[in-house]
N, C-alpha and C positions, 0 to 999 in steps of 0.2 A: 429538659429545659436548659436551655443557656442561659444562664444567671445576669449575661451584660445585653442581652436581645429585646430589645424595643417589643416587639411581636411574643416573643413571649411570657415578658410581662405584662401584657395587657391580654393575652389569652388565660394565664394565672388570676389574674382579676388583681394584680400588684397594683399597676397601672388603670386609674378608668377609662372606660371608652361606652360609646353607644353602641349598645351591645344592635343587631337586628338579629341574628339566630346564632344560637349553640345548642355542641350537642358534646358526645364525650370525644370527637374527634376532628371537631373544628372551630372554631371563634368565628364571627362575622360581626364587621365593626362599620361605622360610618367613617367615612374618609375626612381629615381635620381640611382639607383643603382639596373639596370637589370639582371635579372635573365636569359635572353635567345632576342636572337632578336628585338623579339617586347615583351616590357612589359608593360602594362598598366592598369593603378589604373581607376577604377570605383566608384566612389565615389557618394552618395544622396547628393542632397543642403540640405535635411532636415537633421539634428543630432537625429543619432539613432547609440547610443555605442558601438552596438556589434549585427551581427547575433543573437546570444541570444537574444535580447534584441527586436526582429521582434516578430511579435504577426499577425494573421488576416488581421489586418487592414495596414499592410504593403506588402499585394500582388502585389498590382501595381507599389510599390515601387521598389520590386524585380526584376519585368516582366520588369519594365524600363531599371533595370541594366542589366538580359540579354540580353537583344533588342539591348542596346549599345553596348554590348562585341559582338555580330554578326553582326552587322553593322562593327566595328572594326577589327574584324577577313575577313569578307568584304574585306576591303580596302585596307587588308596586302599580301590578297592573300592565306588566312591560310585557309580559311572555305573548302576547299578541300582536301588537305594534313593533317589538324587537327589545335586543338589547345586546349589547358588548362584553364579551368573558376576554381578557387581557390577562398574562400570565410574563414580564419581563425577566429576563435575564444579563446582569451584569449593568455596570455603569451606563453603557453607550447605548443602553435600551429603556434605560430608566431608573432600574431597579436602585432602590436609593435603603431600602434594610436586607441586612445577610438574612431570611427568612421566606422559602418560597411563602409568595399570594398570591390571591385572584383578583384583580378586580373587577367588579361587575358596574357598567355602567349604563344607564336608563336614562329614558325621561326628554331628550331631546333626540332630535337627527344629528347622526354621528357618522360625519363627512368619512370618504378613504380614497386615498390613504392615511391613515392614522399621520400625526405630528409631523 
């Protein structure tokens, strides 16, 4: 855990959040400020900065994060209709915490190209 990371104090349970699924190797949190219906942050308990910042030895890391965004897509009802897995990197993409996430977005029609 980085001790000054947003994300991982609210996967520590420091910070609250609406939890939608955890497990011992990911958080999934409701977004403070949604983008569309259901929007929700996928977040590692491990600190790893950025999708860049994934290497090999983060596959299973990944496969967790999908696995949760389908389980969550699941339970909204979206995995039929659709839904959006979003993964930024760096400022000029979005990414606004040092902390890879996913977010998974549902619930409406979601135009593309994106922003």
């Amino acid at each position: 855990m980085a001790e000054s990371c947003l994300f991982c104090r609210i996967a520590s349970g420091e910070i609250p959040a609406r939890i939608a699924f955890q497990d011992e190797t990911v958080v999934a949190f409701h977004d403070l400020n949604p983008q569309a219906p259901t929007h929700v942050l996928i977040v590692p308990r491990q600190h790893v900065a950025s999708v860049d910042a994934m290497g090999p030895e983060h596959g299973q890391l990944l496969g967790a994060m999908v696995g949760a965004a389908r389980r969550i897509a699941r339970e909204v009802g979206a995995h039929e209709s659709g839904y959006r897995l979003v993964v930024n990197h760096g400022p000029a993409a979005g990414q606004s915490v040092g902390h890879v996430h996913m977010h998974v977005l549902a619930g409406r029609k979601l135009d593309w190209p994106p922003g």
